[in-house]
C-alpha atoms as a printed R data frame, in Angstrom:
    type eleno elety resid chain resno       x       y       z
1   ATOM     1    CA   UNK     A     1 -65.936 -81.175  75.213
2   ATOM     2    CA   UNK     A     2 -65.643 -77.889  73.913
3   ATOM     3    CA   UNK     A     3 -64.740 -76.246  77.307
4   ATOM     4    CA   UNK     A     4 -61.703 -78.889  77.110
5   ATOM     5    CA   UNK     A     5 -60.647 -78.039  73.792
6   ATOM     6    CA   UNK     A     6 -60.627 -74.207  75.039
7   ATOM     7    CA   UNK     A     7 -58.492 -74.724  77.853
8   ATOM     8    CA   UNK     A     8 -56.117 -76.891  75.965
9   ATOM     9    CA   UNK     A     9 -55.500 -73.669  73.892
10  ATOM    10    CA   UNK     A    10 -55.139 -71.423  76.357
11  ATOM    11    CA   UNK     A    11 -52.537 -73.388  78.688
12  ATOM    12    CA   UNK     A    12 -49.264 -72.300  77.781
13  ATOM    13    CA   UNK     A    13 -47.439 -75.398  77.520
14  ATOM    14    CA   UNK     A    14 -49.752 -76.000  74.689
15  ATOM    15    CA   UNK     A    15 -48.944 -72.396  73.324
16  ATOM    16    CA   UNK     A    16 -45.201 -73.466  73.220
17  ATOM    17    CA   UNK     A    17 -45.654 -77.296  72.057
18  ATOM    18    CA   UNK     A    18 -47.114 -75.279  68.762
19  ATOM    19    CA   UNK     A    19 -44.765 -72.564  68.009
20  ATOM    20    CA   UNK     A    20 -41.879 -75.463  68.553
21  ATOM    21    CA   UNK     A    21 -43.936 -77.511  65.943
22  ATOM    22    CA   UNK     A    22 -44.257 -74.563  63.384
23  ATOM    23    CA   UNK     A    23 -40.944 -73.220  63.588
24  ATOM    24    CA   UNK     A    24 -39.665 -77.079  63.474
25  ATOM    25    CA   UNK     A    25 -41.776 -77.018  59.918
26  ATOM    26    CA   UNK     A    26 -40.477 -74.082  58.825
27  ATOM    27    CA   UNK     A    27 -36.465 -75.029  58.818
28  ATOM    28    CA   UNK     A    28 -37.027 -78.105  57.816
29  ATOM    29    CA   UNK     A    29 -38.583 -76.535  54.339
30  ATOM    30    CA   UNK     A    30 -35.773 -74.311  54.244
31  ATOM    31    CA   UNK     A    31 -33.252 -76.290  54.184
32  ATOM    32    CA   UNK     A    32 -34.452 -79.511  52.475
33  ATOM    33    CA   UNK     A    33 -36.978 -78.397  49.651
34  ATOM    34    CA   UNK     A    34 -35.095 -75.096  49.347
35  ATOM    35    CA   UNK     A    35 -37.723 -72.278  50.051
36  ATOM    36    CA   UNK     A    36 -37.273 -68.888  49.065
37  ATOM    37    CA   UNK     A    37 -38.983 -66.326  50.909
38  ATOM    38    CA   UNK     A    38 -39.037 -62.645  49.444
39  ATOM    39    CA   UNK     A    39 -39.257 -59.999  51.489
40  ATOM    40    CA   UNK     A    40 -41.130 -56.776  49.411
41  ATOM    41    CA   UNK     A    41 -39.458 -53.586  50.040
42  ATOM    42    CA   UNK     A    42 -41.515 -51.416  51.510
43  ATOM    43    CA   UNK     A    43 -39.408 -48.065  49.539
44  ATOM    44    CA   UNK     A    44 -40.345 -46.791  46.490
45  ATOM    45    CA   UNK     A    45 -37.338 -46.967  43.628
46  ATOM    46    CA   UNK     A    46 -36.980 -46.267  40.097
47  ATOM    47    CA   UNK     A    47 -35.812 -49.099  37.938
48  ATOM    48    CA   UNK     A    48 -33.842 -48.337  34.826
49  ATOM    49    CA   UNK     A    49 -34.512 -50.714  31.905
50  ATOM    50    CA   UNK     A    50 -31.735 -50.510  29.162
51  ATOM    51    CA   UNK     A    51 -32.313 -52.228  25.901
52  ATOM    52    CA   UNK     A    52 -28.996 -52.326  23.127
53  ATOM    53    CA   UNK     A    53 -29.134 -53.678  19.968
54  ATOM    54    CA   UNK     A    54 -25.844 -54.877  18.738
55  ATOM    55    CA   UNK     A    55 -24.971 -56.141  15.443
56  ATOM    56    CA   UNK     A    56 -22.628 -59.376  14.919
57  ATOM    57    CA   UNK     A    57 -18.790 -58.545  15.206
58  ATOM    58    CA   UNK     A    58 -18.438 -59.418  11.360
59  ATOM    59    CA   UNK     A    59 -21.176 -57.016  10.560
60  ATOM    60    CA   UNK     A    60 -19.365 -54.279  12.637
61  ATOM    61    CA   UNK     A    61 -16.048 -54.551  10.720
62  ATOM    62    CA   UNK     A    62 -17.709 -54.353   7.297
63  ATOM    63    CA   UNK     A    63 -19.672 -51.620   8.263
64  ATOM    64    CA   UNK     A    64 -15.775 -49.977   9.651
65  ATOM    65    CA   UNK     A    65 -14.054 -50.676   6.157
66  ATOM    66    CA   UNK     A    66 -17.132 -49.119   4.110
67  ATOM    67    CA   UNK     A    67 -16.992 -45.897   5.791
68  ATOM    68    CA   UNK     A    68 -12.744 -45.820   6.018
69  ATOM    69    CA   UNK     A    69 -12.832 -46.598   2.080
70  ATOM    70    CA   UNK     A    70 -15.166 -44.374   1.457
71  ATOM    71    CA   UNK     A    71 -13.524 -41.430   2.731
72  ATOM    72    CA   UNK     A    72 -10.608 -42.569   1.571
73  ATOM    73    CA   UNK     A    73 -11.869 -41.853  -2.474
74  ATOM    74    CA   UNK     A    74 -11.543 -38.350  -3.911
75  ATOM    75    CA   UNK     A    75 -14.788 -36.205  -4.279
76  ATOM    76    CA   UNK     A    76 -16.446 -36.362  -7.313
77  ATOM    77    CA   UNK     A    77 -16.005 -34.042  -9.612
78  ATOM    78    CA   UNK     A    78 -18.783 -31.167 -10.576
79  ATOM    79    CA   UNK     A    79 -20.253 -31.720 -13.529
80  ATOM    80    CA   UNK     A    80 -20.078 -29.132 -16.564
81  ATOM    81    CA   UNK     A    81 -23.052 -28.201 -18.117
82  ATOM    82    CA   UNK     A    82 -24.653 -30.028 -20.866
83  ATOM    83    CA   UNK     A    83 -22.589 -33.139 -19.664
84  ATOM    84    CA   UNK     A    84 -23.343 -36.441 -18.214
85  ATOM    85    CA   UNK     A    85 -23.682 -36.255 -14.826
86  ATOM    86    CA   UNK     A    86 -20.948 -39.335 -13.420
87  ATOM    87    CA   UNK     A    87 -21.675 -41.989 -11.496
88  ATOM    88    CA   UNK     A    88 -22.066 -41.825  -8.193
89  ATOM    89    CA   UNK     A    89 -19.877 -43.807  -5.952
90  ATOM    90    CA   UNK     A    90 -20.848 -47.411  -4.800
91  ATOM    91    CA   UNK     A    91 -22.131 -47.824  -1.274
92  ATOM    92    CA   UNK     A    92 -20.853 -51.076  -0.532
93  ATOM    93    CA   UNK     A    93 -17.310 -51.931  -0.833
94  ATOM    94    CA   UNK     A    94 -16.223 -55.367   0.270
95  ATOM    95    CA   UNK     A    95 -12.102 -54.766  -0.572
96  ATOM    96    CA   UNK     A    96  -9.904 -54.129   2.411
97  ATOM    97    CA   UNK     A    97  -8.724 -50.602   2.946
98  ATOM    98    CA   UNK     A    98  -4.806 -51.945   2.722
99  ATOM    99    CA   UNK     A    99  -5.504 -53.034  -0.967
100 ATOM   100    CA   UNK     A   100  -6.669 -49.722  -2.210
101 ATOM   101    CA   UNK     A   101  -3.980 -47.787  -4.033
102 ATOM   102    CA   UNK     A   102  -5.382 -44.265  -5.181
103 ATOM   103    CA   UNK     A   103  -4.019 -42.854  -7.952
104 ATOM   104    CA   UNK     A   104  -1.506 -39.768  -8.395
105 ATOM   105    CA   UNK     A   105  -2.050 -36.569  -9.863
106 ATOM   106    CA   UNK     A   106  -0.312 -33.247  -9.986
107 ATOM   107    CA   UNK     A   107  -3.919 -31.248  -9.806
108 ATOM   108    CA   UNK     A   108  -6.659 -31.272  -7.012
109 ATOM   109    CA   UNK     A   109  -9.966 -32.111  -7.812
110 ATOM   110    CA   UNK     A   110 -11.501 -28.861  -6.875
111 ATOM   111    CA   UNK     A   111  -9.143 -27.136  -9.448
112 ATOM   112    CA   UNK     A   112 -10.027 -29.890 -12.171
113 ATOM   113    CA   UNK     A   113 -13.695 -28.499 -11.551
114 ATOM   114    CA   UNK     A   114 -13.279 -24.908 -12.726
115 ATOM   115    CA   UNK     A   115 -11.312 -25.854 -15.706
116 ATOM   116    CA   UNK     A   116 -13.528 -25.469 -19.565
117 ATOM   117    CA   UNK     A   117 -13.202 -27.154 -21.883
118 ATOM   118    CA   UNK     A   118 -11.516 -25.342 -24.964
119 ATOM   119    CA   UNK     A   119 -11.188 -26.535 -28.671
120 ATOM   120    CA   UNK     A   120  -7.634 -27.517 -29.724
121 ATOM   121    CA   UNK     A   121  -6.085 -24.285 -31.860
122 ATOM   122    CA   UNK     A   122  -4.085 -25.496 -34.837
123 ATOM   123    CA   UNK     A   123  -0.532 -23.625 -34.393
124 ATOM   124    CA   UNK     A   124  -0.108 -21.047 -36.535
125 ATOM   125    CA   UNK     A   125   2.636 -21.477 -39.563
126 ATOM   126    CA   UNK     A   126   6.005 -19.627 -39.527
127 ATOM   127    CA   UNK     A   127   5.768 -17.310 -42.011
128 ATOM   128    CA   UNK     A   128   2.167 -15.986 -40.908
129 ATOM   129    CA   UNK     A   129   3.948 -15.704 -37.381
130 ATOM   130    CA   UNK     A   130   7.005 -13.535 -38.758
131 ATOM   131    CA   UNK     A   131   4.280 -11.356 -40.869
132 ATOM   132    CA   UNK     A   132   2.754 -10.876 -37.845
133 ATOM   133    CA   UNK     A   133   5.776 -10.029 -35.816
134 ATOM   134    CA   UNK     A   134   7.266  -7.401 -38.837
135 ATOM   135    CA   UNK     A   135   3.920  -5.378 -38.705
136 ATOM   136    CA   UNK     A   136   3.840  -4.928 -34.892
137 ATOM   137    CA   UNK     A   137   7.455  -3.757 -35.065
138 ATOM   138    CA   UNK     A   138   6.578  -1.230 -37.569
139 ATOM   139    CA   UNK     A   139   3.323  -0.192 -35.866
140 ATOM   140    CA   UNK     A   140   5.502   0.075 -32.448
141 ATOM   141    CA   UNK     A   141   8.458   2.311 -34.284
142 ATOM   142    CA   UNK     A   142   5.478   4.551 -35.783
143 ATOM   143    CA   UNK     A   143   3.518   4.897 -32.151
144 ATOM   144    CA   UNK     A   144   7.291   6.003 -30.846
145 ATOM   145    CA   UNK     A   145   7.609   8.814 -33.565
146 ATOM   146    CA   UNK     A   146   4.620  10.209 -32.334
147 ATOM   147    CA   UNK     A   147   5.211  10.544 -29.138
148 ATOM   148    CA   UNK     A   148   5.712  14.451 -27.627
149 ATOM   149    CA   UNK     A   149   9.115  15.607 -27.620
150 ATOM   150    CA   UNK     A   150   9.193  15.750 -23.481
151 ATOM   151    CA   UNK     A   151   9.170  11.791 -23.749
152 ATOM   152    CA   UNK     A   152  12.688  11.342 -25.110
153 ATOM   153    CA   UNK     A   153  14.011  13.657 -22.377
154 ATOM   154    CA   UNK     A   154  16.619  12.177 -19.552
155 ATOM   155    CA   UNK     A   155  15.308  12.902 -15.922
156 ATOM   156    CA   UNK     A   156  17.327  11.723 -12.763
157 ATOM   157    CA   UNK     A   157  15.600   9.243 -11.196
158 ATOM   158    CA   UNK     A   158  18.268   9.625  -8.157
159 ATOM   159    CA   UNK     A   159  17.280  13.415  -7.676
160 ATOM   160    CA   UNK     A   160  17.274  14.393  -4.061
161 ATOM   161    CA   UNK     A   161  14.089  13.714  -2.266
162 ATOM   162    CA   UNK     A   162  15.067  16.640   0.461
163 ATOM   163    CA   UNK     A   163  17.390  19.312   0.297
164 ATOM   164    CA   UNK     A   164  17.742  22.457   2.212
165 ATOM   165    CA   UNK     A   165  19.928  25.109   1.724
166 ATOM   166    CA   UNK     A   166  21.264  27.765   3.679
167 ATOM   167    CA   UNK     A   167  22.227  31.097   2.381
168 ATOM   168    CA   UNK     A   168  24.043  34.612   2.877
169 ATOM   169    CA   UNK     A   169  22.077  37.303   1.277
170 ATOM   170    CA   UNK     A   170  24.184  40.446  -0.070
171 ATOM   171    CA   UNK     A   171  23.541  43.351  -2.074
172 ATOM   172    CA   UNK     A   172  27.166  43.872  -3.120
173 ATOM   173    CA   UNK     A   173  29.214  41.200  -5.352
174 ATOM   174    CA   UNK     A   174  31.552  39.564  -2.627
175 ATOM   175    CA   UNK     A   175  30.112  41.796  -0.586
176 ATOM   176    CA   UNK     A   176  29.403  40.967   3.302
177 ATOM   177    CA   UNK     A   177  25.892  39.310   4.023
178 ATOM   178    CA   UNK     A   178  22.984  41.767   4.660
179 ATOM   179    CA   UNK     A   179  20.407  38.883   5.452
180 ATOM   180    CA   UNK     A   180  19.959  35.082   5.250
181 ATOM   181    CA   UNK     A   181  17.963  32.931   3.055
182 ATOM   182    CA   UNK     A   182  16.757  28.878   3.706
183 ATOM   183    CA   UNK     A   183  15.309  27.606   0.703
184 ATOM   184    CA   UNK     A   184  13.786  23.660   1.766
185 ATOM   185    CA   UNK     A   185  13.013  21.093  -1.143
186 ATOM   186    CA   UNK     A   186  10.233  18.344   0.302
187 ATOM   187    CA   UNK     A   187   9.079  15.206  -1.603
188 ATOM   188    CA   UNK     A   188   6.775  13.209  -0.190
189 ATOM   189    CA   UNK     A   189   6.000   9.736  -1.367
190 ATOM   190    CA   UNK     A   190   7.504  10.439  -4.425
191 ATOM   191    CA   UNK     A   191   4.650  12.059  -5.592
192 ATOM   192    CA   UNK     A   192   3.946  15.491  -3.952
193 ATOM   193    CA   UNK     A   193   6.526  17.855  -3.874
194 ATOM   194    CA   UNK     A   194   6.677  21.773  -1.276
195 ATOM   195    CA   UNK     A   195   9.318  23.736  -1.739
196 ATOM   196    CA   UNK     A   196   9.501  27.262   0.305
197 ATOM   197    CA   UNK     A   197  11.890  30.044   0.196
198 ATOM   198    CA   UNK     A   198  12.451  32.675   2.643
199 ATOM   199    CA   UNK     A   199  14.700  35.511   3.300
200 ATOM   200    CA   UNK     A   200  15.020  37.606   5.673
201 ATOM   201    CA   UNK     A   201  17.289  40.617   6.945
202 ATOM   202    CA   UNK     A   202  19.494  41.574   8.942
203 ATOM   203    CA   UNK     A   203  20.426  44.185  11.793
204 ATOM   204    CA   UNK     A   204  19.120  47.415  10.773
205 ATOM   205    CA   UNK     A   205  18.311  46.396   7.976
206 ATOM   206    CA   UNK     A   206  15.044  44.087   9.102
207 ATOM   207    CA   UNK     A   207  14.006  46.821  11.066
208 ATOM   208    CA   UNK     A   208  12.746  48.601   7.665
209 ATOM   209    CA   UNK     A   209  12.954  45.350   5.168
210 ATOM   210    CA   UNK     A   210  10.623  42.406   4.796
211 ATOM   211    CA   UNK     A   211  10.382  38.452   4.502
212 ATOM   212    CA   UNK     A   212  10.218  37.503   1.089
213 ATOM   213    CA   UNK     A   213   7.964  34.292   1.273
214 ATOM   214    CA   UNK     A   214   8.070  32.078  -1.990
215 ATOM   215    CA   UNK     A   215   6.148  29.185  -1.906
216 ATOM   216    CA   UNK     A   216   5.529  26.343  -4.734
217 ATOM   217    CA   UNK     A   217   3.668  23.047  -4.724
218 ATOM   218    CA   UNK     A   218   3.015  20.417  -7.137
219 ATOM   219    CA   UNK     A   219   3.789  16.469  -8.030
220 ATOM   220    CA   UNK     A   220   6.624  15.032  -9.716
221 ATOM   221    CA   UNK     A   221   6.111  13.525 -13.193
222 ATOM   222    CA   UNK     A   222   8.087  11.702 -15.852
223 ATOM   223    CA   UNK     A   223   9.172  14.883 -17.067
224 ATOM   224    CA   UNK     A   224  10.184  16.328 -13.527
225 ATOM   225    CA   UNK     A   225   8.719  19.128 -11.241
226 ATOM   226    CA   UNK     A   226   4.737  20.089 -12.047
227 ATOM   227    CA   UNK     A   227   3.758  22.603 -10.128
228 ATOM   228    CA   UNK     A   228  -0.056  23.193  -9.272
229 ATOM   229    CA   UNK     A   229   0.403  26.484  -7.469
230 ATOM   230    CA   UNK     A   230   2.866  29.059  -6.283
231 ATOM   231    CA   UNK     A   231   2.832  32.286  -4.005
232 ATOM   232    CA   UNK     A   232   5.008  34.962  -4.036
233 ATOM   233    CA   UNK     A   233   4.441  37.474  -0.964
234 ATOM   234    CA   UNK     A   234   6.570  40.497   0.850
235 ATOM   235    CA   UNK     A   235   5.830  41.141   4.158
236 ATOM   236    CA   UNK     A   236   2.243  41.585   4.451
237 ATOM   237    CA   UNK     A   237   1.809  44.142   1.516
238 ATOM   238    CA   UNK     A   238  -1.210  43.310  -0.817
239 ATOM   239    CA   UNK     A   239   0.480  45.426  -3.825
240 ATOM   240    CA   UNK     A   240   3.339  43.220  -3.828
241 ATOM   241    CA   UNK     A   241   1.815  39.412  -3.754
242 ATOM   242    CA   UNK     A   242   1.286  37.550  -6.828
243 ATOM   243    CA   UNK     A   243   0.144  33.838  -6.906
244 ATOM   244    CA   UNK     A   244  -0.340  31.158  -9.649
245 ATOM   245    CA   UNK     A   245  -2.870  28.533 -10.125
246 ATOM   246    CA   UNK     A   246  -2.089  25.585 -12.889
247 ATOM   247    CA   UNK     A   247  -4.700  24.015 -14.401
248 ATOM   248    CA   UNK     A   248  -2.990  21.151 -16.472
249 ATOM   249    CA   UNK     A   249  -6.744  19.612 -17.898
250 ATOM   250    CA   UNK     A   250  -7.363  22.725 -19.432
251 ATOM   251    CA   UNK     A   251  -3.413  23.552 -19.826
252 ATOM   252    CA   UNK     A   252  -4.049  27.353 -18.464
253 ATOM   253    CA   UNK     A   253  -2.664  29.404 -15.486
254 ATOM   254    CA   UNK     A   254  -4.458  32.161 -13.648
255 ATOM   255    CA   UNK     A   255  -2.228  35.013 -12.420
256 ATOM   256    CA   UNK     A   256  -3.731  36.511  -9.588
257 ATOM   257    CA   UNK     A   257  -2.358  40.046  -8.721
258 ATOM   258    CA   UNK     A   258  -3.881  42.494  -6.319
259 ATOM   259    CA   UNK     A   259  -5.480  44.334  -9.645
260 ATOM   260    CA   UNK     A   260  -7.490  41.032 -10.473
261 ATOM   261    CA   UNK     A   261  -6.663  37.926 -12.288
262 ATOM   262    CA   UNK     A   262  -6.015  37.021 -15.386
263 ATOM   263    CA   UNK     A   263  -5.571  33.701 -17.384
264 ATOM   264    CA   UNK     A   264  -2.852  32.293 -20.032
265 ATOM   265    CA   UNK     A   265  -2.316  29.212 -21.914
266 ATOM   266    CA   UNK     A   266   0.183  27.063 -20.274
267 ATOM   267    CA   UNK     A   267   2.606  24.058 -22.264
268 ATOM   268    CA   UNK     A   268   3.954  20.697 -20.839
269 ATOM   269    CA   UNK     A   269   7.430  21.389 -18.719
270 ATOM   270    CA   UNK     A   270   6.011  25.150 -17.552
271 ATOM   271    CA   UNK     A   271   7.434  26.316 -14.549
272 ATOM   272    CA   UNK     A   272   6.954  28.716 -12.043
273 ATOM   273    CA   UNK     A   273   9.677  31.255 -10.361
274 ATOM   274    CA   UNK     A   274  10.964  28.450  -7.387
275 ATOM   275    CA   UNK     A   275  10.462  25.454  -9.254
276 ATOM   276    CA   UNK     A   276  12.249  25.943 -12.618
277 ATOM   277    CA   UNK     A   277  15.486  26.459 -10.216
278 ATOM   278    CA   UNK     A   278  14.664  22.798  -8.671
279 ATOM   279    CA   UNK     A   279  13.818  21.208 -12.014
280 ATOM   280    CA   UNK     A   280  17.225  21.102 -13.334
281 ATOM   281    CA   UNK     A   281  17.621  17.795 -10.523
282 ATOM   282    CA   UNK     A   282  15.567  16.263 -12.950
283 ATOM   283    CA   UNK     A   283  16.241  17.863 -16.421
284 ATOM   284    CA   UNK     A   284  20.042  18.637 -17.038
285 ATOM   285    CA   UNK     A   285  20.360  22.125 -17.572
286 ATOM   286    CA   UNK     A   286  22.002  21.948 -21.464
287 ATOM   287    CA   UNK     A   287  19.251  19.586 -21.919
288 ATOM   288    CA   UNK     A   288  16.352  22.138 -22.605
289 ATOM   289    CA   UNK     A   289  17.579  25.778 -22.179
290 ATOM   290    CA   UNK     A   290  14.605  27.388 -22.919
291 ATOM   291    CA   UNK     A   291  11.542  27.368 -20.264
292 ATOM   292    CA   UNK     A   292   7.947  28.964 -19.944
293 ATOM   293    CA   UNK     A   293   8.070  30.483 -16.052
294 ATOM   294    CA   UNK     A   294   4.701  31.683 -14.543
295 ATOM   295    CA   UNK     A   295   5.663  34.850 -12.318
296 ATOM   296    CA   UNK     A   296   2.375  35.354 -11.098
297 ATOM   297    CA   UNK     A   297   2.560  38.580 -12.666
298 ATOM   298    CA   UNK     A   298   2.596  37.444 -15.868
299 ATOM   299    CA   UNK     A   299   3.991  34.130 -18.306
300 ATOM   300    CA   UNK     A   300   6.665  34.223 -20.176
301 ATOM   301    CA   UNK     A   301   9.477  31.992 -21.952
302 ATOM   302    CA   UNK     A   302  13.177  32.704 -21.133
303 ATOM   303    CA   UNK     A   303  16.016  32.111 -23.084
304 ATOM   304    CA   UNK     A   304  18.862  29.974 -20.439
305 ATOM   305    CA   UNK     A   305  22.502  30.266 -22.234
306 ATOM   306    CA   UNK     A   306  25.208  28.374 -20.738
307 ATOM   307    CA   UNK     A   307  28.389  30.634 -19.592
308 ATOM   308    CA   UNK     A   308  30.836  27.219 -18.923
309 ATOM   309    CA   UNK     A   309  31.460  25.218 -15.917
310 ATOM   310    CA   UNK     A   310  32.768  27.255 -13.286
311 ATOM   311    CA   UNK     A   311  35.063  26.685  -9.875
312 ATOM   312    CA   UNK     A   312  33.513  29.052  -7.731
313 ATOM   313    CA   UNK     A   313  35.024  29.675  -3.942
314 ATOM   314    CA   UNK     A   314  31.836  30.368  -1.659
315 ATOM   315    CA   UNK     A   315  31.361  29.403   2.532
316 ATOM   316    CA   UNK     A   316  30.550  25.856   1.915
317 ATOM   317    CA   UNK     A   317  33.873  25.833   0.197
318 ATOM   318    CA   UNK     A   318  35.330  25.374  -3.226
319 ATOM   319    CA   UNK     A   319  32.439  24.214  -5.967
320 ATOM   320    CA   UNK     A   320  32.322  23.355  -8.969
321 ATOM   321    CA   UNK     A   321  29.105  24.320 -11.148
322 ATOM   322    CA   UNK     A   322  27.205  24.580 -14.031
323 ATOM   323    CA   UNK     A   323  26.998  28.261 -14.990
324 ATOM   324    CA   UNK     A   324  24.277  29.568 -16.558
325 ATOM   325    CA   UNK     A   325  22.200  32.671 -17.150
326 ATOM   326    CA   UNK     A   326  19.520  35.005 -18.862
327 ATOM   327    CA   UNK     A   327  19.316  38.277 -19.976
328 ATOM   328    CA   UNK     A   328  16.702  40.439 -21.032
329 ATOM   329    CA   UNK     A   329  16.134  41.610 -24.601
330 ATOM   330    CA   UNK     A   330  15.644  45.523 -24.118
331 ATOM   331    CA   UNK     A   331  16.695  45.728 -20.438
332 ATOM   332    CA   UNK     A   332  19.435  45.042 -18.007
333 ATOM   333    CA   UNK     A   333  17.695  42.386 -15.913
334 ATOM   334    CA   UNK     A   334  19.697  39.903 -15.914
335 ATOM   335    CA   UNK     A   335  19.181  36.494 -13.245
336 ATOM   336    CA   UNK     A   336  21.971  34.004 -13.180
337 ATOM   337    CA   UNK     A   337  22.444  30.590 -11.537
338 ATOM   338    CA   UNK     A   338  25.505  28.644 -10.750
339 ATOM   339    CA   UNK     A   339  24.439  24.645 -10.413
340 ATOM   340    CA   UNK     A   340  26.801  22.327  -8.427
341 ATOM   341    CA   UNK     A   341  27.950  19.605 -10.064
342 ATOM   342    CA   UNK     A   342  28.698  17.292  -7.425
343 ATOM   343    CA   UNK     A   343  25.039  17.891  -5.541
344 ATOM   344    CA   UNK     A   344  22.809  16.840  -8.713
345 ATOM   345    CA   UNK     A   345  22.481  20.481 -10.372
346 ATOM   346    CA   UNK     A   346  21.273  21.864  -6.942
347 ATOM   347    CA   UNK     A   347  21.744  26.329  -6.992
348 ATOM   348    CA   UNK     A   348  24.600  27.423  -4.900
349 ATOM   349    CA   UNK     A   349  24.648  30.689  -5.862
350 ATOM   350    CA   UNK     A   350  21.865  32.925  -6.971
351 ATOM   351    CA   UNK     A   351  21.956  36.533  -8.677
352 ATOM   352    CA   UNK     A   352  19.474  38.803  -9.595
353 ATOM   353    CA   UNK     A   353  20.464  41.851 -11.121
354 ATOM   354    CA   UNK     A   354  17.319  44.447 -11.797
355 ATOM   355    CA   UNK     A   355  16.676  46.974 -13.938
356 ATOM   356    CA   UNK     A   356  18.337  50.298 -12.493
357 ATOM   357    CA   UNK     A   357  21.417  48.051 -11.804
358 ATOM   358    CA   UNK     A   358  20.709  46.515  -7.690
359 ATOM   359    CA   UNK     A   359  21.730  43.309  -7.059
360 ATOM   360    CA   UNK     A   360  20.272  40.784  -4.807
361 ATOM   361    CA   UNK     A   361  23.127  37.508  -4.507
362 ATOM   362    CA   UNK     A   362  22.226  34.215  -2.270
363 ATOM   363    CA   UNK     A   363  25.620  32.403  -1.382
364 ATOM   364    CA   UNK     A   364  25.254  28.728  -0.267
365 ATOM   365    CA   UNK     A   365  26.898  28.122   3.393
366 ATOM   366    CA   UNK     A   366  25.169  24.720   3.829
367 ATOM   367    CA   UNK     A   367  23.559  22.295   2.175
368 ATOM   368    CA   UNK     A   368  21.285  19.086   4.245
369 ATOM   369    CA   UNK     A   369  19.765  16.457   1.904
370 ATOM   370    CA   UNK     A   370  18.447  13.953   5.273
371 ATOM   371    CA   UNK     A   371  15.390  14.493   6.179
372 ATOM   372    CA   UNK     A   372  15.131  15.692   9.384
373 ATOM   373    CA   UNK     A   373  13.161  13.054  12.148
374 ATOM   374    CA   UNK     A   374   9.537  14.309  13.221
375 ATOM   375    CA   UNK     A   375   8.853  13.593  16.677
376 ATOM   376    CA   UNK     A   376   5.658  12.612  17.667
């Protein structure tokens, strides 16, 4: 019996008669009981879990308004010391936003922080305030007597702030020009003035004659030209160069001569030999006619006298000046300066007469007061 069962199996038409009975199973539990086979992937993925938690839409919109209002209120303000410290702002605000109205001011809130607190001052009564006003009047009229005389004096605040002049040099009155002169007047900034003077000769004249080199420096003050030091040199002889060093803190001057150097007390408005002739763009001439001028050889005050206003006829044309002069005591020496009127007191004209009777004249031919362009 089992020999028959054996070769039942292994006849085919048995083999098919059971694979059409299994597959005939299969399809009919597929599509009437509804069987789902799964398949597992035999690939290796990575699965991404995400998890959100999300609040009710009513929640959400609360939440919105409490943070909109919130930054909607002005910061608090710092507290001052020794104060209450305020109350700090509720967290939960249930009004809308559109219903909120802040209020106006005219000041921030940081500037309301830095502001004390000051007790109220009772206002003072009128007739304490007029006492009050009478004495600093008086006190005020009795600080302006005291002040130096150089206070009350009139400077030009429009003086030239360059001028340079051109000159004929001669040794005879009207005489024909032996030499030329440039004298150049520099401030800078307003504060620092340089002025420089040189003459020099001409023809045969330079072949035995020197440059005279004058130089000042010094700043410009309420009561005009200060100068700090000034040079006098011709050629390059040692016997014949003098300089001058101010020292306004201690109100001296050294002189400093080939011989050595010596010292003198200086006063406010002291001038040196270049200078003094520039100062009178800042200090009319009839103003102060008497002025302490440093050499370099020596200090001394000269006596300026005024000789009339004076139509003089010179290269740059017909002038009109300011004439004055002075004149030594026991000598002479005599130096005189003719000051146009229509170029703020500048010298057009320029005579020296010396002891033994030479004369040494500088005759304006052109006067420049622009400042010339420095090219870089």
């Amino acid at each position: 019996m089992w020999n028959n069962v054996v070769d039942i199996v292994k006849n085919q038409s048995t083999k098919r008669l059971a694979l059409a009975i299994v597959v005939s199973v299969v399809l009919h539990a597929f599509l009437v009981g509804g069987l789902n086979v799964h398949i597992p992937s035999l690939k290796k993925e990575m699965h991404v879990i995400e998890a959100r938690l999300q609040m009710p839409k009513v929640l959400i919109q609360q939440e919105a308004t409490k943070e909109v209002v919130v930054n909607a209120l002005p910061k608090p303000i710092v507290p001052l010391p020794q104060e209450q410290t305020p109350k700090p702002v509720p967290e939960a605000i249930e009004e809308p936003v559109s219903d909120i109205k802040p209020q106006k001011t005219d000041v921030a809130p940081e500037v309301l922080s830095s502001v004390a607190l000051e007790p109220v001052i009772s206002p003072v009564p009128v007739e304490e305030a007029l006492q009050a006003e009478n004495s600093q009047s008086v006190q005020s009229e009795q600080q302006a007597e005291s002040q130096p005389v150089d206070a009350g004096l009139v400077t030009n605040e429009n003086a030239y702030q360059y001028v340079e002049t051109d000159f004929d040099v001669r040794t005879k009155i009207d005489g024909a020009a032996e030499g030329s002169a440039k004298i150049t007047y520099n401030l800078i900034d307003n504060q620092q003035y340089a002025l420089k003077s040189v003459i020099k000769p001409r023809g045969f004249a330079a072949l035995i004659i020197s440059d005279l080199l004058q130089t000042s420096d010094g700043i410009l003050t309420k009561n005009g030209l200060q100068p700090n030091t000034y040079l006098y040199r011709y050629g390059d002889k040692t016997d014949k160069t003098y300089s001058a060093k101010f020292d306004w803190a201690s109100k001296m001057v050294s002189l400093i001569t080939a011989k050595g150097t010596k010292t003198a007390e200086i006063a406010d408005g002291t001038q040196d030999l270049l200078s003094f002739m520039y100062q009178f763009m800042y200090v009319a001439p009839l103003e102060r006619m008497q002025i302490s001028i440093a050499t370099g050889k020596k200090l001394a005050n000269y006596d300026y006298s005024f000789d009339g206003e004076e139509s003089i006829s010179i290269p740059m044309g017909e002038i009109k000046t300011l004439h004055i002069f002075h004149a030594g005591d026991d000598s002479d020496e005599k130096t005189e300066l003719w000051l146009a009127l229509d170029y703020q007191y500048v010298p057009v004209k320029i005579r020296k007469t010396e002891k033994n009777g030479k004369i040494y004249e500088l005759v304006a031919t052109r006067i420049n007061t622009a400042r010339p362009v420095v090219l870089n």
